[in-house]
N, C-alpha and C positions, 0 to 999 in steps of 0.2 A: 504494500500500500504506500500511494507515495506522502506523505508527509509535509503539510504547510508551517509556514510559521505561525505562531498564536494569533499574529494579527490580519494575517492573508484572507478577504483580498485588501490591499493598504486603504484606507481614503481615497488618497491620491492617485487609484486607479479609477474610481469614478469619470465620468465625462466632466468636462467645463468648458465654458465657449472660450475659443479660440480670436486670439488678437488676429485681424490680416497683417498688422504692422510685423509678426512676428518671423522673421526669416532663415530658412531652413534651405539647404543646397540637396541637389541630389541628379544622382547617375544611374542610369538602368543601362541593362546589356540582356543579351541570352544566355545561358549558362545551363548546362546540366538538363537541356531539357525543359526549360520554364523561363519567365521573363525575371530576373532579380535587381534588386534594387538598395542602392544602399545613400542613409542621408547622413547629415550633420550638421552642428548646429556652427561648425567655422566654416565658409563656403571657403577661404582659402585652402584648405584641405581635401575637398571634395573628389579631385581626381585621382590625387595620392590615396584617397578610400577606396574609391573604385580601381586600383589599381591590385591593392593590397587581398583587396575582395575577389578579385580575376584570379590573382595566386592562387588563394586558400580554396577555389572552387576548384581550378585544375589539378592539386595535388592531390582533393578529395575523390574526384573524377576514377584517376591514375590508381588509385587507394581501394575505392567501393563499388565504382560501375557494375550492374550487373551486363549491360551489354557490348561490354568492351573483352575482349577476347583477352587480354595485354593487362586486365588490370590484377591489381595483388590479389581482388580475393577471387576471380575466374581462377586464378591461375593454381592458389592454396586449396579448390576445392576438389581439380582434376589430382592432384599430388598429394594430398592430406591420404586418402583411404585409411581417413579414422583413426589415423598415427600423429601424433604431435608435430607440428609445423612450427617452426620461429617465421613470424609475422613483424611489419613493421608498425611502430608504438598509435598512427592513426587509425591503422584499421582495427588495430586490437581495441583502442577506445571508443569506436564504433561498435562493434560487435560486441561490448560489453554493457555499452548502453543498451544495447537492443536486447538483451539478452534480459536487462534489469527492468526493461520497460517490459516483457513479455512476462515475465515472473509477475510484476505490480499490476496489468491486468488479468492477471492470470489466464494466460494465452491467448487472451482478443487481442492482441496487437504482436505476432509471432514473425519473427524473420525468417523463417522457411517455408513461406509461400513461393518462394519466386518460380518453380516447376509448376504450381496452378498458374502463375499470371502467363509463362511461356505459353502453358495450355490454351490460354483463354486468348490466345494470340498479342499479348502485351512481350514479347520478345525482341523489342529494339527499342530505341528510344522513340518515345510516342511520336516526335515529329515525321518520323519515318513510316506509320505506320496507314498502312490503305487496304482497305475490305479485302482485295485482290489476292490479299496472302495468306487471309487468314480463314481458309475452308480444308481443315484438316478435321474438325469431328472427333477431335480426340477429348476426351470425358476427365474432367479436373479429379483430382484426388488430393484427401486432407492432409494437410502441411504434414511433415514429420513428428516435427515438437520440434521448438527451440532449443529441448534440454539436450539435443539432441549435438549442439554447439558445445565443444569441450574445453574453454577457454583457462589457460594456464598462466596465470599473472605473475609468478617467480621467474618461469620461462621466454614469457611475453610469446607464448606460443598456441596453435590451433589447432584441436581434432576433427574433420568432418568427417562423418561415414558418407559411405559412397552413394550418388543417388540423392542426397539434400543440395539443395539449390537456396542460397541464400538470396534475399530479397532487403536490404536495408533502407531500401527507395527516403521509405518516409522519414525514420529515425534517424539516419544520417544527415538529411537535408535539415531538420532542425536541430542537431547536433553542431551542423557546421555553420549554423544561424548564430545559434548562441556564441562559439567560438568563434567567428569571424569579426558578430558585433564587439565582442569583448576586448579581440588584441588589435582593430582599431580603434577603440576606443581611448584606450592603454597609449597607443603608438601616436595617433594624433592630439589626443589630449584634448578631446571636448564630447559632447554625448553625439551617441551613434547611433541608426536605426538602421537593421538590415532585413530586408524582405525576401527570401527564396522562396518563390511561387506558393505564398499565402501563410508562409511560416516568420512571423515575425521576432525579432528579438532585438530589445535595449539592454543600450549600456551606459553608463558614464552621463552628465549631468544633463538631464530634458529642456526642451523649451519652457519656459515659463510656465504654459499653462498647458504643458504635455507635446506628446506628440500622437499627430491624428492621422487615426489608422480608421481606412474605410472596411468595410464587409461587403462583400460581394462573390457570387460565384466564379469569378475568373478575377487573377491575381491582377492582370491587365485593362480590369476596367478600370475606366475613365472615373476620379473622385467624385465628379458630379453626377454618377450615375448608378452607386454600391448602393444597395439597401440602407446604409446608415453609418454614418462618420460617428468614431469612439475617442476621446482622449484620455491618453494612456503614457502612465509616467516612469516604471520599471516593470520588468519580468519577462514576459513573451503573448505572444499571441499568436491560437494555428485556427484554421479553419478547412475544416475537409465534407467532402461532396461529393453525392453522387450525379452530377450532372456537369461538373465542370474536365470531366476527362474520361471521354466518354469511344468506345469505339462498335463497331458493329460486327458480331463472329456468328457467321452460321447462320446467318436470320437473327439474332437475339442483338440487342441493344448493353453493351458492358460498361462497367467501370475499374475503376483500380483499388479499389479497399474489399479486397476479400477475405471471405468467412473461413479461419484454417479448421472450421470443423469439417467444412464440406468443399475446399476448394471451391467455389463458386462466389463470383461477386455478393455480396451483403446485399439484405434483401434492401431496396431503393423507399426505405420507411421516412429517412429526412434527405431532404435533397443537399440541407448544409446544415452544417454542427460547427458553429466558435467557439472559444474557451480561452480563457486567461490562466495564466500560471506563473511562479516565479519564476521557469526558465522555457523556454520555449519546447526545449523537448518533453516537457513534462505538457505543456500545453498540446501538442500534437498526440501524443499519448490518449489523451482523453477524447481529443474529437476522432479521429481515431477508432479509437476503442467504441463510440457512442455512436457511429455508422454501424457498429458490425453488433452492438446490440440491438437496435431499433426497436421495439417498445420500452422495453426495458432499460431504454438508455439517460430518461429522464430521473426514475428513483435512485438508479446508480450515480448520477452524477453529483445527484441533491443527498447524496447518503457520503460523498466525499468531499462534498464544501465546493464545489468548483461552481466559479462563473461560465455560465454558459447560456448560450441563444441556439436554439435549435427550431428549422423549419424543416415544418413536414411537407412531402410533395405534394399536397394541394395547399399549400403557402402557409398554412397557419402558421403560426411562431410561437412558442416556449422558451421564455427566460428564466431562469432559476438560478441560484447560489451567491446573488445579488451583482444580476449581471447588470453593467453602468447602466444610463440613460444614454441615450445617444444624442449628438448637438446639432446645427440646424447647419445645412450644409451653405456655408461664407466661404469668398475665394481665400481658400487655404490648402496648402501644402501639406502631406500627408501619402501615406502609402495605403493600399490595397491588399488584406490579407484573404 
């Protein structure tokens, strides 16, 4: 279970309206698959962010890809057969996160889906991906188990039996949220906001009256056009859907957060899940995790204190864990998670 502080969620995550006078710098790129984004409160720094950001994406890439042939853990999974691997220190702290986040939901968020998402035709990076390929008919089967991950921290080393197919898509990508906003934050010396395709994470000292982060089903829409602008002054922010990454197998309409009871996408009960947390991965964790329960995703959330907004596919919305107010959408600067 993951653990808040006594006073989580802060005040100071509440909404508040937004200065326009207040200025915020910021750079986007494509990255990994997704549109990312990173701001700051010195625009003199801004490119040197986005620079710093571009690194830390491409080591993690080089590090975690599941569909890079080249990358360490393709490569640890063919050569592992179940035998202890020395691995290098980021992928082992990926895979440990994933590991801890899969244990804290107890199995709803499990890193050995990635054999169901090949199934289900999600086997290249989504941009690549066109109806044309993916008429194979082959029938998903349920993850292995995470426990299934033998992870050896004296040896910084990894067991995988043969046949598991690691997936760290999601937990990685806000792994390397938190950790990206953090050591630029450190490095340029002013507060940071880093956006990887709706995975939010701050660091280091906010705008005055926060930093405003839209909700919306695509990381890429336009501020004046998310369901509702939040301000928000530490921790993380994720927000996961089933309708924002979406592809077509066999006849059937899919998405990417699947059920490792049954290999098969989670049944399409909220079309988006927000949540706030003290670090983004823990925030991704839960929305997350609250796709792949779907009714049941509201008492579990309110049974662990989380802020959260969840709509269901015929729009309705459910706020619980005292999730903010939202502010009246003013030209202001802000990201999209």
């Amino acid at each position: 279970m993951i653990e808040y502080p006594l006073e989580w969620p802060p005040e100071s995550a509440h909404a508040l309206s937004i200065h326009a006078s207040e200025v915020v710098a910021a750079r986007s790129m494509r990255a990994i698959g997704t549109i990312v984004t990173v701001a700051v409160t010195d625009a003199s720094v801004v490119d040197k962010a986005l620079a710093l950001l571009a690194e830390d994406l491409t080591t993690l890439d080089r590090a975690c890809s599941r569909f890079r042939a080249d990358s360490e853990l393709r490569k640890v999974e063919l050569t592992s057969r179940d035998t202890q691997c020395p691995i290098g220190q980021l992928l082992f702290d990926v895979l440990e996160v994933a590991c801890m986040i899969a244990a804290q939901t107890a199995g709803t968020v499990d890193p050995t889906t990635g054999a169901a998402l090949d199934d289900l035709g999600y086997d290249r990076d989504f941009d690549e991906i066109t109806d044309t390929w993916l008429q194979r008919g082959v029938k998903p089967e349920p993850a292995p188990g995470w426990w299934q991950i033998r992870l050896d921290p004296e040896e910084r080393s990894v067991a995988i039996p043969p046949g598991v197919h690691i997936d760290v898509g999601a937990t990685a990508k806000a792994f390397a949220a938190d950790r990206a906003s953090e050591r630029i934050s450190k490095a340029m010396g002013c507060g940071v906001m880093v956006n990887l395709g709706g995975d939010v994470a701050l660091s280091g000292p906010a705008p005055r009256d926060g930093w405003a982060i839209g909700i919306g089903t695509h990381s890429s829409t336009p501020l004046d056009q998310v369901d509702l602008v939040l301000s928000v002054f530490a921790g993380g922010v994720a927000t996961s859907g089933t309708t924002g990454r979406t592809w077509v197998h066999n006849g059937r309409r899919m998405h990417h957060i699947v059920d490792p009871w049954t290999g098969e996408p989670a049944e399409p009960i909220w079309s988006l899940v927000s949540t706030l947390a003290p670090t983004c991965v823990e925030a991704n964790a839960w929305s997350t995790a609250a796709v792949v329960w779907g009714d049941d995703a509201v008492g579990n959330l309110a049974a662990q204190g989380v802020p959260s907004r969840l709509v269901r596919a015929d729009g309705d919305v459910v706020e619980i864990g005292g999730w903010p107010t939202a502010i009246d959408l003013e030209p202001v600067k802000g990201m999209v998670s």
